[in-house]
MARKE-559509 format. One line per field, with one value per residue (C-alpha): residue number from 1; residue in one letter; x, y, z. Coordinates in steps of 0.1 Angstrom, whole numbers, plus 5000, padded with zeros to 4 digits. Example, Ala and Ser with C-alpha at 12.3 -4.5 7.8 and 13.67 -1.06 7.14 Angstrom:
BEGIN
num <- 1:2
residuo <- A:S
u <- 5123:5137
v <- 4955:4989
w <- 5078:5071
This chain:
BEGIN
num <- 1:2:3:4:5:6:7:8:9:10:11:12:13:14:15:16:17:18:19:20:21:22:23:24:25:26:27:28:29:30:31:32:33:34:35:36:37:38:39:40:41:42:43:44:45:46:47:48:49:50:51:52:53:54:55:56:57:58:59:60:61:62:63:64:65:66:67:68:69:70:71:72:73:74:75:76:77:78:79:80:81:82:83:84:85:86:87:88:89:90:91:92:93:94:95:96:97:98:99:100:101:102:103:104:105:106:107:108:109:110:111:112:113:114:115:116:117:118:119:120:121:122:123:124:125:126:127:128:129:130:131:132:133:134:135:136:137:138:139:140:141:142:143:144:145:146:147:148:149:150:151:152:153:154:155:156:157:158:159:160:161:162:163:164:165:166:167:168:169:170:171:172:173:174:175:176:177:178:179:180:181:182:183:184:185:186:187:188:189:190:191:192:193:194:195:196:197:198:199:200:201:202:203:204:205:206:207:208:209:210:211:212:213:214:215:216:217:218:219:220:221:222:223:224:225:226:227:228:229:230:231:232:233:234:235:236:237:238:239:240:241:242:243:244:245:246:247:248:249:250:251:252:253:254:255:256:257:258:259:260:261:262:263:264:265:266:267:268:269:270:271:272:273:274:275:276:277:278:279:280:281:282:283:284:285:286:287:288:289:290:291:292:293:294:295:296:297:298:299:300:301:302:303:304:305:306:307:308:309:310:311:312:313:314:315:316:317:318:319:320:321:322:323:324:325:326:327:328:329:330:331:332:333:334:335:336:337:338:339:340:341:342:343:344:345:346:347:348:349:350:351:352:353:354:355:356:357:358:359:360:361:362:363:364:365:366:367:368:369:370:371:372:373:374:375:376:377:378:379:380:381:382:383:384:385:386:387:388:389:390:391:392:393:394:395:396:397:398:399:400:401:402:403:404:405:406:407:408:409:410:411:412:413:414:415:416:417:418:419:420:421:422:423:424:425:426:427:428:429:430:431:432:433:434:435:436:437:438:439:440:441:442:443:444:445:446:447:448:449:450:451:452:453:454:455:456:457:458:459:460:461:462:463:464:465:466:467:468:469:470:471:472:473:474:475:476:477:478:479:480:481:482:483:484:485:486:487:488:489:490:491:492:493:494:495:496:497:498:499:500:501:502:503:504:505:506:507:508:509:510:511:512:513:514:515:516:517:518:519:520:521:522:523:524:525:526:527:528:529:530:531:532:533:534:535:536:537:538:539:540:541:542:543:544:545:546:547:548:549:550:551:552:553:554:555:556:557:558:559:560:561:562:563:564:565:566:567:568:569:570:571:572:573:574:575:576:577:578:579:580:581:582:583:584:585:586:587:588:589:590:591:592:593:594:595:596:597:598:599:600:601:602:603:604:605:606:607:608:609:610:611:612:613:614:615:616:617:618:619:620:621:622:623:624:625:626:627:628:629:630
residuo <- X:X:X:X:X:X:X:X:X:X:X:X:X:X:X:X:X:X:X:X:X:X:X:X:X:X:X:X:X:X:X:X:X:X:X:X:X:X:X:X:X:X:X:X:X:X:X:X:X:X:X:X:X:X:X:X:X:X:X:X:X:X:X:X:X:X:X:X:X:X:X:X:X:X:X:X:X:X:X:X:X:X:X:X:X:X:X:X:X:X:X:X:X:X:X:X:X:X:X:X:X:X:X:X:X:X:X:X:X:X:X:X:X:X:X:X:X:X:X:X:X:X:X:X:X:X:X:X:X:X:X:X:X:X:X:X:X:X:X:X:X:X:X:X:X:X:X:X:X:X:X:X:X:X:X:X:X:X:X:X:X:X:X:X:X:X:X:X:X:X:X:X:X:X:X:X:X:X:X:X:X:X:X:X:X:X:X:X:X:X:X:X:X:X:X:X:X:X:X:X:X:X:X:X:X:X:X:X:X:X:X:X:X:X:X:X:X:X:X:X:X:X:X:X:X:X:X:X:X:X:X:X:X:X:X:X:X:X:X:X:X:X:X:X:X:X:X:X:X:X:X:X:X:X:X:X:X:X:X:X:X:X:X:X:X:X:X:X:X:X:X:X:X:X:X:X:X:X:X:X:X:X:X:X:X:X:X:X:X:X:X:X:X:X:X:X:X:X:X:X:X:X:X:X:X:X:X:X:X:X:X:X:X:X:X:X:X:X:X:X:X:X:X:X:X:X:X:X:X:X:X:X:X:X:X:X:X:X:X:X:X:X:X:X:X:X:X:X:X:X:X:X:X:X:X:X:X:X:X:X:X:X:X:X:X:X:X:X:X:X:X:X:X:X:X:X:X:X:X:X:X:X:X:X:X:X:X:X:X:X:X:X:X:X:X:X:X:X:X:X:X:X:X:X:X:X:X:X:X:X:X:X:X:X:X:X:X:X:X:X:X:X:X:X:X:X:X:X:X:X:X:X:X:X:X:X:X:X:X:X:X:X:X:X:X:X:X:X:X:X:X:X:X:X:X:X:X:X:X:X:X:X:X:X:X:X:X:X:X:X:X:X:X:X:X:X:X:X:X:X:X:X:X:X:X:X:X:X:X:X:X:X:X:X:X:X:X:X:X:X:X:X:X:X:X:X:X:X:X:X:X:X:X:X:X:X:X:X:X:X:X:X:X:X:X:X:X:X:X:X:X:X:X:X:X:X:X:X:X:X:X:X:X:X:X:X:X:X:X:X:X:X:X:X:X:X:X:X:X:X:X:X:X:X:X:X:X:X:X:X:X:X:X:X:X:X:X:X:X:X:X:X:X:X:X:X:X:X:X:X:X:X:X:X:X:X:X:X:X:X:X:X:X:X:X:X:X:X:X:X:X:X:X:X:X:X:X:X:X:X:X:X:X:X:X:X:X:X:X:X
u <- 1608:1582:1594:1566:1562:1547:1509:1509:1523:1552:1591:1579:1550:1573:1606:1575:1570:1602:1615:1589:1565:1588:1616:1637:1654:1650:1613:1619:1621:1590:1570:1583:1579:1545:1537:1550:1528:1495:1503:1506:1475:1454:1465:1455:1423:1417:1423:1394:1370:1384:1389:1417:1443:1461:1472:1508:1518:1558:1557:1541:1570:1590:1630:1654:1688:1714:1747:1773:1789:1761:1752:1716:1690:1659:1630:1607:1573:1552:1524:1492:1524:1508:1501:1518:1483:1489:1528:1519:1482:1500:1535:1530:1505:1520:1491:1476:1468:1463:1458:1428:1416:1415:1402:1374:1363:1360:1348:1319:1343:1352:1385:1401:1430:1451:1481:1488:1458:1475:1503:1524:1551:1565:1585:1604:1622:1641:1655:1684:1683:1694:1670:1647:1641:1606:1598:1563:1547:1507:1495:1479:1498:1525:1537:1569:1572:1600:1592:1624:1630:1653:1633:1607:1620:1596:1595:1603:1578:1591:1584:1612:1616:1607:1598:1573:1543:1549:1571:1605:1616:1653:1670:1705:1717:1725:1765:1778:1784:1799:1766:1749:1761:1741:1760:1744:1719:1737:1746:1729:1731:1713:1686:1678:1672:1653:1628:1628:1617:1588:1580:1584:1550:1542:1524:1544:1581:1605:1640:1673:1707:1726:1768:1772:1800:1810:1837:1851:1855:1888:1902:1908:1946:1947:1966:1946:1961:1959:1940:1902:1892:1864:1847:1819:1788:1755:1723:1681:1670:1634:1644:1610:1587:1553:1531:1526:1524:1495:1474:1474:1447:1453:1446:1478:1503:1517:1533:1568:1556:1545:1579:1599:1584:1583:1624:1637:1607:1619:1656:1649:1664:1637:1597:1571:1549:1518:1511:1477:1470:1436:1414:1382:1359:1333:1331:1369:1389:1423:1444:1474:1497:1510:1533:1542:1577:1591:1618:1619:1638:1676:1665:1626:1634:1652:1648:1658:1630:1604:1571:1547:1537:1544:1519:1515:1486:1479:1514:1531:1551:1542:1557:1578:1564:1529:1529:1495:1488:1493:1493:1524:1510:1511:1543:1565:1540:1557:1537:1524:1488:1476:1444:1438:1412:1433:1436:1466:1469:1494:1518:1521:1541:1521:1486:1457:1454:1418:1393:1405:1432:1415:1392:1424:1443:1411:1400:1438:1438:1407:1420:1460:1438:1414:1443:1463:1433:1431:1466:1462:1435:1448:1486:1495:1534:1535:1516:1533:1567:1553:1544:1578:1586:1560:1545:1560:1542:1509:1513:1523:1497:1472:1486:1494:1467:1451:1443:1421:1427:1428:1397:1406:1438:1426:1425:1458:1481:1491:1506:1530:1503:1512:1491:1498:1534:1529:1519:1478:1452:1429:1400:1416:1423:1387:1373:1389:1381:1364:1328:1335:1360:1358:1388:1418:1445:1484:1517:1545:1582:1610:1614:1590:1612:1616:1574:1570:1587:1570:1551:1521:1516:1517:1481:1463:1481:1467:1434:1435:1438:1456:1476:1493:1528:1542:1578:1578:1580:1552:1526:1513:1506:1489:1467:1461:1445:1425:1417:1385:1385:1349:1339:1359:1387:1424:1439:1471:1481:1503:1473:1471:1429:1431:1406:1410:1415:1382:1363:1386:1417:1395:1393:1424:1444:1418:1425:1465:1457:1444:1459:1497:1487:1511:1535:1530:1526:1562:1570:1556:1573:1604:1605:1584:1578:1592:1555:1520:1516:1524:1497:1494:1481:1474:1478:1515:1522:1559:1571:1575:1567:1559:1553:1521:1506:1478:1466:1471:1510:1524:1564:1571:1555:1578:1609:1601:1586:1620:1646:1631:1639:1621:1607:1602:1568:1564:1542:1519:1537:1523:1547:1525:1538:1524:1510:1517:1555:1580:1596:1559:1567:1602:1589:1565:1592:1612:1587:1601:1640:1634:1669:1663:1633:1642:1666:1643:1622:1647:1659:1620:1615:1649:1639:1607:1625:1648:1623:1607:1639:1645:1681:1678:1686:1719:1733:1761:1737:1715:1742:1757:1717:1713:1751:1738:1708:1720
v <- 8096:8067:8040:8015:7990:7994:7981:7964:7934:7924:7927:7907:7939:7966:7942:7931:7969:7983:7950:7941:7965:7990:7981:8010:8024:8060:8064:8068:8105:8109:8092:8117:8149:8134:8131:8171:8179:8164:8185:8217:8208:8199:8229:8252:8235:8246:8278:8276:8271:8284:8330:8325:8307:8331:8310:8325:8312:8315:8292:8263:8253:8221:8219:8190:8198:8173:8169:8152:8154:8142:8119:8126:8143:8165:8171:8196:8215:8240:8221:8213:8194:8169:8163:8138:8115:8118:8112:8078:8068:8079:8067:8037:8018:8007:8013:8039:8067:8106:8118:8088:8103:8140:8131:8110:8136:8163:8139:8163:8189:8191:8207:8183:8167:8150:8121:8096:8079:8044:8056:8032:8051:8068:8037:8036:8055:8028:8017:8040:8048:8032:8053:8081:8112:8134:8163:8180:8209:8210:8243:8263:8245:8257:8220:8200:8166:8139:8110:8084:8048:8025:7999:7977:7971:8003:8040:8066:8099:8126:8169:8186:8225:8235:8273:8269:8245:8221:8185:8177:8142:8135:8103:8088:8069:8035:8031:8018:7985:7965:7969:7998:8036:8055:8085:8092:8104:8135:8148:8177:8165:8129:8149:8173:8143:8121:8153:8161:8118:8117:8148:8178:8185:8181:8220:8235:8250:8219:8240:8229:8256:8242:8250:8274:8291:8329:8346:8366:8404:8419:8444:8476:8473:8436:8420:8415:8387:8372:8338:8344:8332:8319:8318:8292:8303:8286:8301:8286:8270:8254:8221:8211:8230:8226:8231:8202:8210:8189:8202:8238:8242:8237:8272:8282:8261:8266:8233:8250:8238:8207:8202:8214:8191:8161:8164:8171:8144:8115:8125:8134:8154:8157:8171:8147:8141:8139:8153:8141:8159:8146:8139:8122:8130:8108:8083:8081:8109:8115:8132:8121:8140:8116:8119:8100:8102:8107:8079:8049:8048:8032:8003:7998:7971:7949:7928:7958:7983:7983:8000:8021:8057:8070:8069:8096:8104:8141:8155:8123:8101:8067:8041:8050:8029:8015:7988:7980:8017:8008:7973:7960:7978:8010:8006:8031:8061:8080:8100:8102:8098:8114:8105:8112:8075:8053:8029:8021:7993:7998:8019:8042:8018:7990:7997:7973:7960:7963:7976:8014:8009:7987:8019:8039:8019:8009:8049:8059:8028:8044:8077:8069:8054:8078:8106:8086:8084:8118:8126:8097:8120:8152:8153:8121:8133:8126:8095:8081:8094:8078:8049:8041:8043:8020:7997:7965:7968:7976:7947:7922:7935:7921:7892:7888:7866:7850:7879:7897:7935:7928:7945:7971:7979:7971:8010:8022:7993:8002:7985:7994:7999:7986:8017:8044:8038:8043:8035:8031:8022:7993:8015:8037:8007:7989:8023:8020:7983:7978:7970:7940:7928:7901:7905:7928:7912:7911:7896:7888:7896:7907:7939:7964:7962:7917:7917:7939:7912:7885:7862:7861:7900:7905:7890:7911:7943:7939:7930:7965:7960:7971:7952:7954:7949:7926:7934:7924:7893:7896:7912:7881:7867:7900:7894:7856:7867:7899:7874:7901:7935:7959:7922:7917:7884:7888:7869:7864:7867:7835:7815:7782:7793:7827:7823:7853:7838:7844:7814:7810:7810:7781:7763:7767:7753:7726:7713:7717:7694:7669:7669:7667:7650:7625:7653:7668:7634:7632:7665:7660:7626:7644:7669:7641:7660:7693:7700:7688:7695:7701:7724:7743:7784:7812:7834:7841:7870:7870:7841:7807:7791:7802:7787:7792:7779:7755:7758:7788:7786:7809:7808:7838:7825:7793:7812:7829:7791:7780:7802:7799:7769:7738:7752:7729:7739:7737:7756:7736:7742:7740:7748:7763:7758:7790:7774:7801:7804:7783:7767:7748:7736:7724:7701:7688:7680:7666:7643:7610:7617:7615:7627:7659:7669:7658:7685:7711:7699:7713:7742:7751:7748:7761:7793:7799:7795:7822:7846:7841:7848:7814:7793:7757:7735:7720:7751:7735:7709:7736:7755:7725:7716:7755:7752:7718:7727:7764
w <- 3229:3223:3205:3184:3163:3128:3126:3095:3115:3102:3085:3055:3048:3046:3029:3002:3001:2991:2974:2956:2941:2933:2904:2902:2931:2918:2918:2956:2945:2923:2952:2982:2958:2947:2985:2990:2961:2978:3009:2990:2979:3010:3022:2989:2990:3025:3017:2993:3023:3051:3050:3079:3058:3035:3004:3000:2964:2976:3001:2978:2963:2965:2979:2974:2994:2988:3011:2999:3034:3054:3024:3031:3012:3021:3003:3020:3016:3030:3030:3056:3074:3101:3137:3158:3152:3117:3115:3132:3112:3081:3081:3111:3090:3056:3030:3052:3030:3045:3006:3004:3035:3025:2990:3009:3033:3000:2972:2963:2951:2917:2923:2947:2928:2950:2935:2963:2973:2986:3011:3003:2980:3006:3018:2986:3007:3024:2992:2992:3025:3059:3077:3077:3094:3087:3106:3102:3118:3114:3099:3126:3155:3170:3179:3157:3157:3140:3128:3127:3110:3102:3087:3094:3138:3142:3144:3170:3175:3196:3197:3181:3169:3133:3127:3099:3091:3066:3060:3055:3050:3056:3039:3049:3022:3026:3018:2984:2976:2942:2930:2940:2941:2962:2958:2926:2942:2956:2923:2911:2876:2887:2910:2879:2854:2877:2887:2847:2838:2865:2878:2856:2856:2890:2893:2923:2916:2930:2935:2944:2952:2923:2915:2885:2871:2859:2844:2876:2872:2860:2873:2850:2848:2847:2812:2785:2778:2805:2810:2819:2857:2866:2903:2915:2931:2939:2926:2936:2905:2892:2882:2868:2839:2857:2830:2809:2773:2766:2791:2771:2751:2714:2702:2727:2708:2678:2651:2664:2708:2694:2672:2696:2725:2703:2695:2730:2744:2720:2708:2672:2651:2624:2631:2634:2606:2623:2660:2672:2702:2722:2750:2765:2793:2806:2826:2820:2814:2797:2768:2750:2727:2698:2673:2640:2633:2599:2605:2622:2654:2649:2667:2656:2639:2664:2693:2719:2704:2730:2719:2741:2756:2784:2812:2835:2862:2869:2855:2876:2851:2865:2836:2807:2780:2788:2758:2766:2751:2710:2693:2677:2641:2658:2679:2655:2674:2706:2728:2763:2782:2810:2832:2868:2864:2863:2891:2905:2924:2960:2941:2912:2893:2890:2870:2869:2833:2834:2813:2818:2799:2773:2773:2763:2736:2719:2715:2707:2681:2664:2667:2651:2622:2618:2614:2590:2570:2568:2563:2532:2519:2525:2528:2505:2499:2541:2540:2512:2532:2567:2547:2533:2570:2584:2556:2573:2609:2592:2563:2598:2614:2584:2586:2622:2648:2617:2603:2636:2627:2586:2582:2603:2588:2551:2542:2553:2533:2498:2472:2435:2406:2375:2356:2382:2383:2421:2457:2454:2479:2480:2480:2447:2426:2435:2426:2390:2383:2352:2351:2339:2363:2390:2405:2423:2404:2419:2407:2433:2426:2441:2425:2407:2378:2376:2380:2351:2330:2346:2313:2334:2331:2298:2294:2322:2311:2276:2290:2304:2339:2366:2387:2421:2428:2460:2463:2499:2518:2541:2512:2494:2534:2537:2509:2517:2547:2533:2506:2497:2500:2496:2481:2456:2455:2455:2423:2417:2378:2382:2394:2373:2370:2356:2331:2315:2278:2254:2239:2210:2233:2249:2222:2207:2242:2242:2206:2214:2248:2227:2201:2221:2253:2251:2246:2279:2294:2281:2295:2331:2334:2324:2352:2374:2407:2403:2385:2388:2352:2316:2297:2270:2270:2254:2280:2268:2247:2238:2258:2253:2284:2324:2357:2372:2402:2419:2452:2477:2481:2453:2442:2462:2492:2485:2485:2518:2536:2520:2538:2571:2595:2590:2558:2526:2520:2481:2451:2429:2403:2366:2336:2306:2272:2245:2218:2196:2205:2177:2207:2207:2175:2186:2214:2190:2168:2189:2207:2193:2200:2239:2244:2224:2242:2276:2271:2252:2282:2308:2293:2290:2327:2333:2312:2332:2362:2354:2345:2381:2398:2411:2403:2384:2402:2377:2363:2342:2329:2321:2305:2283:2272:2263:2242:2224:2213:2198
């Protein structure tokens, strides 16, 4: 037996190895079957090229043995296997890589497809086990040798006896402590999930003698009433599916494979709305299946929801949720990549974030829009369902970073129309603007119903224009930072400069300002700073008086500033007196009894606060003034 030290120098390598890179002690499994899988290969690929090896497709398969007695756990191949050179180049030098090396040696063929290129994953190893036994048999020699560790003191080489070609790599497990349960790992039930989460697509059978139960055979006279027995017997299972679904081609699957995959993949009940199933080849290659749900996930909108898709290289789940794959407006989408280009930097768990996978989630980006576009103008019952679902995240995402991605999200938002009676589109209500409008008018509220009574609407309806409805808190943001859309403004009907009053309206507001200024002077020192100013309008219909604003902070946007912390931020506020209403007449009556009118004053503002869904500020004084003057 020769006994040596490891040539990458030092403890603190292989400790930074299995410490560091790695943070989840079960991957140790997806890197060892990932390392059987590039054997099978080598030695498949071989057979390509070489008329004396007989590819025998039931030998390339994949076995995990787990004792419970022993407490170890195998995992073997019938693979190339390796020579006593090889056990110590590829597993005595940490980072050494014998897949690298193969891949080098047969870049120029098209077919060569091999996972671990960085030989480092095998020493994830060492994080469950105390040491660890491989024993490999070159194919075509008739020589065995084992491989032994217990850590990062060295390795032992010596011959030993194994009757076929091939690897099998033996792990101890390390014993349990408060914190860790290493026995997990002997359970057929924990084996079967971890193989199902990163490798179920590796393309060789992995099996595994698994305990099943039968009803035992009666005998002929035995009682019919008797309670039924039951007897234990192990049987060779395929723990893994091989075939990745989205590696199929298209015209293979049917809506039920994609359904199906979509509701045992992510844990819903209900069928996505949307599957977008597609790929890229170039310079880099991938596909991705994605799916838009129909519902947000239970926890989407919370702290714990994490967004992202799953990342996998070559069938080899290598991160559960890559968020760098969607942007936050496109978190609610679930789905999976798969590229055999990206780099991986020492392990398979930790990616380079560089412009490979900017490559990725800029097409997918493009390509999530492009289908909800089309789903918008083909299948609007699901959009309109999807965007019920997801119309926050897109309206944020608007809004979000100053407004970077408003233009690109501009199409997809929709908003309540006040002559559709219905969720419209940007582009829809700018195609039906009049030819003589300027503007894509909106009115803030807190319901559909509370802005179709809003005073300021009256006007613009009967003008013949349509406006949008912003029932939600983060909409009017939204629209702050589209502020045009296919070149037309954003207006908001409560905006102090409508200017939608005809020359005689004009004039008549200008005569009443005259005429009364000391009157609203009156007014605005009444109600000092709660206003910037009194003024008279025509813009009123049926109602005496509304609150409009100056500026771009609206009374909607003031509400929402106002419930956060350190909020305060205030609207402009102008109250506008109709001119045509009796309660004009009233205030002009009552101009020199300051008592009367500072209450007709109060109860004015207090009315026009009311109807904007805002609370005066002295109820019972509001109340008694109200009583009085009836």
């Amino acid at each position: 037996m020769a006994t040596y030290e490891f040539k990458s120098e030092s403890k603190r390598m292989l400790d930074l190895m299995i410490n560091s890179i790695y943070t989840h002690k079960e991957i140790f499994l997806r890197e060892i079957i990932s390392n059987a899988s590039d054997a099978l290969d080598k030695l498949y690929y071989k057979s390509l090229s070489d008329e004396n090896i007989t590819f025998d497709r039931e030998k390339f398969f994949i076995r995990i043995t787990p004792d419970k007695d022993a407490r170890t756990i195998t995992i073997s191949d019938g693979g190339i296997g390796m020579s006593r050179n090889e056990l110590e180049e590829n597993l005595g030098t940490i980072a050494k890589s014998g897949s690298f090396a193969f891949k080098s040696e047969n870049e120029k063929k098209d077919d060569v497809d091999i996972i671990g290129q960085f030989g480092v994953g095998f020493y994830s190893a060492f994080m469950v086990a105390k040491n660890v036994t491989v024993k490999s048999r070159k194919f075509g020699s008739d020589e065995a040798y084992k491989w032994y560790s217990e850590g990062a003191d060295g390795y032992e080489i010596e011959p030993c006896d194994k009757a076929t070609a091939g690897t099998e790599i033996i792990l101890a497990l390390k014993d349990n402590t408060d914190d860790e349960n290493y026995d997990q790992y002997l359970e057929e039930f924990t084996i079967r999930n971890l193989v199902k989460k990163y490798s179920d697509y590796i393309k060789y059978p992995i099996k595994m003698m698994v305990t099943k139960q039968r009803l035992k055979e009666q005998p002929k006279d035995a009682d019919k009433d008797a309670k039924p027995e039951y007897e234990t017997y192990t049987e060779d299972e395929v723990l893994n599916s091989m075939v990745p679904l989205w590696r199929k081609n298209k015209s293979e699957l049917s809506e039920d494979d994609y359904n199906n995959f979509y509701k045992e993949k992510f844990f819903d009940y209900e069928n996505p709305l949307k599957t977008i199933h597609t790929s890229a080849d170039g310079t880099l290659s991938y596909t991705a299946l994605l799916f838009i749900p129909s519902r947000p996930p239970f926890d989407y909108y919370t702290k714990d929801f994490k967004k992202g898709l799953a990342l996998y290289t070559n069938g080899v789940m290598i991160m559960d949720k890559c968020e760098d794959l969607l942007p936050d407006y496109f978190g609610f989408v679930r789905g999976l990549v798969d590229s055999a280009d990206l780099s991986l930097n020492i392990s398979r768990e930790i990616l380079q974030h560089d412009r490979q996978l900017k490559t990725i989630a800029a097409h997918l980006k493009k390509k999530i829009k492009s289908e909800l576009l089309n789903m918008q103008k083909n299948d609007r019952e699901n959009y309109d369902k999807f965007y019920e679902a997801f119309k926050r995240p897109l309206k944020f995402g608007v809004y979000d970073n100053y407004g970077v991605n408003k233009d690109f999200l501009a199409d997809l938002i929709m908003f309540w129309s006040s002559s559709e009676k219905k969720n419209v589109t940007l582009s829809e209500y700018v195609e039906r603007m009049k030819d003589d409008q300027e503007f894509i008018y909106y009115a803030s509220g807190e319901t559909v119903e509370q802005i179709d009574h809003l005073p300021q609407v009256e006007n613009v309806k009967d003008k013949g224009y349509e406006i949008l409805y912003l029932t939600e808190d983060v909409d009017e943001f939204a629209i702050k930072i589209l502020d045009t859309y296919k070149e037309k403004k954003f207006k908001s009907v409560s905006s102090a400069d409508l200017n939608l009053e005809d020359e005689t309206a004009k004039a008549e507001e200008a005569v009443a300002e005259e005429t009364s200024k000391d009157l609203f002077t009156a007014m605005k020192d009444i109600l000092g700073d709660r206003v910037v100013k009194v003024k008279p309008t025509t813009r009123l219909k049926n109602h005496p008086v509304c609150i409009t604003n100056e500026g771009d902070v609206s009374l909607e946007m003031e509400k929402i500033l106002g419930a956060m912390p350190n909020g305060g931020v205030k609207a402009q506020r102008v109250l506008e007196i109709n001119i045509k209403h009796p309660m004009f007449e009233k205030l002009k009556a009552a101009e020199s009894d300051s008592d009367k009118l500072k209450k007709l004053t109060e109860v004015a503002y207090g009315c026009a606060l009311l109807v904007e869904g805002m609370s005066v500020d002295d109820a019972a004084g509001f109340a008694d003034s109200v009583c009085e003057l009836v």
